[in-house]
C-alpha positions in Angstrom: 0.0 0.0 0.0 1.1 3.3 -0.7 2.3 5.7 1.9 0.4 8.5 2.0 2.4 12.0 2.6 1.7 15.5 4.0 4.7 17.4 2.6 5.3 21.0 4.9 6.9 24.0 2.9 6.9 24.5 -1.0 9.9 27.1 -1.4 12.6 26.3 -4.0 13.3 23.4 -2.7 10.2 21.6 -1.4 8.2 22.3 -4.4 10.0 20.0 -6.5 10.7 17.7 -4.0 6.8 17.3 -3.1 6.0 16.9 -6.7 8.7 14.0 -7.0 6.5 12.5 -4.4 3.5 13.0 -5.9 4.5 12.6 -9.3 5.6 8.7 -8.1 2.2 7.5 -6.8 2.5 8.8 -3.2 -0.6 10.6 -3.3 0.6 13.8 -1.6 -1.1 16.7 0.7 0.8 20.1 0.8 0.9 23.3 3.2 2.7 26.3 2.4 2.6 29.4 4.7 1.7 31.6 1.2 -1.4 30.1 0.2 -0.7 30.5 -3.8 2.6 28.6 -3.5 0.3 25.8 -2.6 -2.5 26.8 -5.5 0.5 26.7 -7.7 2.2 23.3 -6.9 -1.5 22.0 -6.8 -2.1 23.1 -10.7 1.1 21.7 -11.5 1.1 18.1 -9.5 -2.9 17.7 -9.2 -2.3 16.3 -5.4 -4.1 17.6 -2.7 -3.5 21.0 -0.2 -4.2 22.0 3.5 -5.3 24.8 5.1 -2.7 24.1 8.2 -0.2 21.9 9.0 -2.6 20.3 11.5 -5.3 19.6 8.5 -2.1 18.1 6.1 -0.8 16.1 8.8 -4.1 14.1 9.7 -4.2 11.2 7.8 -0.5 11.5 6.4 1.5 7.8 7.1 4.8 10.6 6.6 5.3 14.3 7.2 7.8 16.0 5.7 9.2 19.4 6.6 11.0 21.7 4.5 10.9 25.2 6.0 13.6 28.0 7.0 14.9 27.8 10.1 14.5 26.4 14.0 11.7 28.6 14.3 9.8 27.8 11.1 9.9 24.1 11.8 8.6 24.7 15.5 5.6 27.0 14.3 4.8 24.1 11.9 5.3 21.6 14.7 3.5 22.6 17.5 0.8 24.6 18.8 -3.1 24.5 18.0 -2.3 24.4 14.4 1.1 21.8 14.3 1.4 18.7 12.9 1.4 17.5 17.0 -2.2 18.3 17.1 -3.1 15.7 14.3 -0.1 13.3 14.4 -1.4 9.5 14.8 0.9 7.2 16.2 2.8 5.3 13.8 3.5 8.4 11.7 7.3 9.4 10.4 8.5 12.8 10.4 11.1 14.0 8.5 12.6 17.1 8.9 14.7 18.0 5.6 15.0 21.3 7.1 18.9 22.6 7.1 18.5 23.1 11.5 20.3 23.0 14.6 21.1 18.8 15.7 19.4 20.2 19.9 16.4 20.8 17.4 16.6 17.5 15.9 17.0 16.3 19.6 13.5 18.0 20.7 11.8 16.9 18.2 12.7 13.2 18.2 11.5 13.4 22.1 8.5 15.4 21.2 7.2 13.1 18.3 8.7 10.1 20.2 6.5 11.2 22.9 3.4 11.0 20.6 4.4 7.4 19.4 5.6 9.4 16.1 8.5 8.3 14.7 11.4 11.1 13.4 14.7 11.2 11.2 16.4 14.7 10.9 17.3 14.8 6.8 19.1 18.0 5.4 19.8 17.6 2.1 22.4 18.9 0.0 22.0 19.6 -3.9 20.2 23.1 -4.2 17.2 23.7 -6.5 18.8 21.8 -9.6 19.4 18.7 -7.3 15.7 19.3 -6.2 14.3 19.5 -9.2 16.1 16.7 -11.1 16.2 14.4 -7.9 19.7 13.6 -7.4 19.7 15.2 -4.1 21.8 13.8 -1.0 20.1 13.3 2.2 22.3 12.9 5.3 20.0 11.3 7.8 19.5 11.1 11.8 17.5 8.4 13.5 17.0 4.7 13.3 17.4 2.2 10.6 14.3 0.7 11.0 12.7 4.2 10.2 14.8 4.8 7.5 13.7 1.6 5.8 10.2 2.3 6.5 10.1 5.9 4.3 13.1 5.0 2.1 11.4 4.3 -1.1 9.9 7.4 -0.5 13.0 9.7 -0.1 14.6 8.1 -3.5 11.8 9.8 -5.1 14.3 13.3 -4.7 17.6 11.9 -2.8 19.8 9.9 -5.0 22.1 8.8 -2.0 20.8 8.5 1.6 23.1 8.2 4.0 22.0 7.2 7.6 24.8 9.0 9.6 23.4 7.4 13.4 20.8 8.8 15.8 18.7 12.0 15.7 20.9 15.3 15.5 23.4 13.2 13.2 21.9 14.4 9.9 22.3 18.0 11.3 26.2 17.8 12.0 26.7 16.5 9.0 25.2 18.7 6.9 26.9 21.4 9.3 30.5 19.5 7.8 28.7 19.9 4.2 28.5 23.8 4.2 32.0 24.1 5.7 33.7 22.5 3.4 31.4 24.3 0.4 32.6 27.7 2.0 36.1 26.8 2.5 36.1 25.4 -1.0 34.5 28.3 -2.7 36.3 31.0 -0.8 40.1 28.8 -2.3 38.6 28.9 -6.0 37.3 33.1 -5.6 41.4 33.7 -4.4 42.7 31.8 -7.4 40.0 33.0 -9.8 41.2 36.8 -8.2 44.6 36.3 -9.3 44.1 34.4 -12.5 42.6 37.5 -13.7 45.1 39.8 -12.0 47.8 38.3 -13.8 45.9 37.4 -17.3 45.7 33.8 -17.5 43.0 32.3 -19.7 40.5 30.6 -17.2 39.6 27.7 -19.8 42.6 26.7 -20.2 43.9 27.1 -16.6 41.1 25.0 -15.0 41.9 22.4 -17.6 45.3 22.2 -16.6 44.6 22.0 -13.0 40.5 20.7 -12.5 41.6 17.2 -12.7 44.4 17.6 -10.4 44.6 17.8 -6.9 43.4 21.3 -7.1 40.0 20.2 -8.6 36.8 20.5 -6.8 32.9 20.4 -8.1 32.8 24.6 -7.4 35.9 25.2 -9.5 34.4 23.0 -12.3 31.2 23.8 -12.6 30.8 27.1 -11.2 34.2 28.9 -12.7 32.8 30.1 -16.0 30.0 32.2 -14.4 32.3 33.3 -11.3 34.2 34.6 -14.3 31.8 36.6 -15.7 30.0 37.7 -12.6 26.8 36.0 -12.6 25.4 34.5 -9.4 22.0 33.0 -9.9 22.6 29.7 -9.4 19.7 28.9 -6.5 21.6 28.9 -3.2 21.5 31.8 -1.5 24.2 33.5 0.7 21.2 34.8 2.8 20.6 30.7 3.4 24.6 30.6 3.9 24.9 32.8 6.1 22.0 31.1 8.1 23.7 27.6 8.1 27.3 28.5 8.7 26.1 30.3 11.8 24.3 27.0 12.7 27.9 25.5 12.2 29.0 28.1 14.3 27.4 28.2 17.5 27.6 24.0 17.2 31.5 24.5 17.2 31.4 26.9 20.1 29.1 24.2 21.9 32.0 21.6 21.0 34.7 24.4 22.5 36.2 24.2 18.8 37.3 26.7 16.7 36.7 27.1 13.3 38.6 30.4 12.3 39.0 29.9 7.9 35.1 29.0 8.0 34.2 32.5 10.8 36.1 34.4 8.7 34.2 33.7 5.5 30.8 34.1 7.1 32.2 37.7 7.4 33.2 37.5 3.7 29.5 36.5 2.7 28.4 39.3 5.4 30.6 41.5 3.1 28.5 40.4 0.1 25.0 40.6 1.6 26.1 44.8 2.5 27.3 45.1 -1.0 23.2 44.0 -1.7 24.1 40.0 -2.9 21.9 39.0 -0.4 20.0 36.5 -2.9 23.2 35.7 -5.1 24.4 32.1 -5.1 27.2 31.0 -2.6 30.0 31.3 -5.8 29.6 35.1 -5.0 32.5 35.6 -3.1 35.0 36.2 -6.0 32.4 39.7 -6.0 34.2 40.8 -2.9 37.6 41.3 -5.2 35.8 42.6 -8.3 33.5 45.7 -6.7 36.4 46.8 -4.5 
């Protein structure tokens, strides 16, 4: 028997990833705070839409979350109008939100509590992952849960990677966006001087992108950090939001992460010069609008 879903949040990422659903015979019920999001992906997917979380969540089997931030998933979550007002037991919920792992800790207890089952599932992949649905999902929780939703979550994640209990998804996507920010802030420096001293950026990432120096940003995201165009889906605003997730998880840890602190300053830099909504490849723009 098909699993029925109640999918929560249609922005650039849900939206696809709610049609995939839908689109793959899990007959689908969406809520989106902005009530023509959810007219839209209706028209487009002909599945089914709530007026609250509460009324989506009813008779779902899953509930998947994709909103903003802590807060955004706890306004959807609780309250006269959550998912927890509806929830029967039995049901999965899985958060895809990018969130802190202490919310992914709550909310396993909270659901838990319920007789709900939960897996924290950030993905990585932006909007074109989304919408083609190669995504990754690095996943918190148990096995047997995993396997219960997992032909579900292939629908949009290509690779699923159970990384152990609840709040495990959640550091490991926190690893993800340090190592996309490091990355991307080593490609803008060379990129900087390539131009500075005239070298042909064709033929320098083909000398060098298969090398040790080569990385997914420098090979795919070179051309347009070349010519100054940024509007490739993920946001610095969303950057910003997730490194300083990272951040306060390292000064939990009594860590420091000084290359990755220093860069959410860069991309501070870039939000004040008004690239709030250009893609993460922006910070080359730093060098070039000096």
């Amino acid at each position: 028997m098909s699993l029925k879903c109640a999918f929560i949040g249609l922005g650039v990422m849900g939206f696809p990833m709610a049609g995939h659903l839908q689109s793959n015979g899990f007959n689908t019920t969406v809520y989106n705070r902005t009530t023509a999001k959810a007219d839209s992906w209706v028209k487009t997917y002909k599945g089914n839409q709530a007026d609250t979380p509460k009324a989506a969540a009813a008779d779902a089997d899953v509930v998947l979350l994709c909103v903003g931030n802590d807060d955004d998933v706890r306004s959807v979550v609780y309250g006269d109008t959550g998912i927890l007002a509806s929830l029967k037991p039995g049901t999965v919920v899985v958060d895809h939100t990018t969130a802190s792992a202490e919310l992914a800790h709550e909310l396993a207890e909270a659901i838990g509590n319920q007789g709900g089952e939960f897996l924290d599932a950030p993905v990585s992949g932006g909007q074109g992952g989304a919408e083609k649905g190669v995504l990754t999902a690095m996943i918190g929780g148990e096995q047997s849960t995993l396997d219960t939703v997992d032909s579900l979550l292939a629908c949009y994640a290509k690779t699923r990677q159970l990384m152990g209990p609840a709040g495990s998804g959640q550091l490991a996507k926190m690893v993800n966006q340090i190592c996309i920010a490091n990355v991307v802030q080593g490609v803008a420096e060379g990129l900087q001087l390539a131009r500075k001293v005239g070298l042909d950026p064709d033929k320098l990432v083909n000398a060098i992108g298969k090398g040790a120096a080569g990385s997914w940003q420098l090979e795919n995201r070179y051309k347009t950090m070349w010519q100054d165009e940024y509007d490739h889906g993920f946001a610095v605003d969303w950057m910003r939001k997730d490194l300083s997730i990272a951040l306060a998880e390292a000064n939990r840890q009594g860590i420091s992460l000084p290359a990755t602190a220093l860069i959410d300053q860069f991309y501070a830099e870039v939000q004040q010069m008004g690239g709030s909504r250009w893609d993460t490849s922006s910070l080359l723009a730093r060098f070039e609008r000096k």
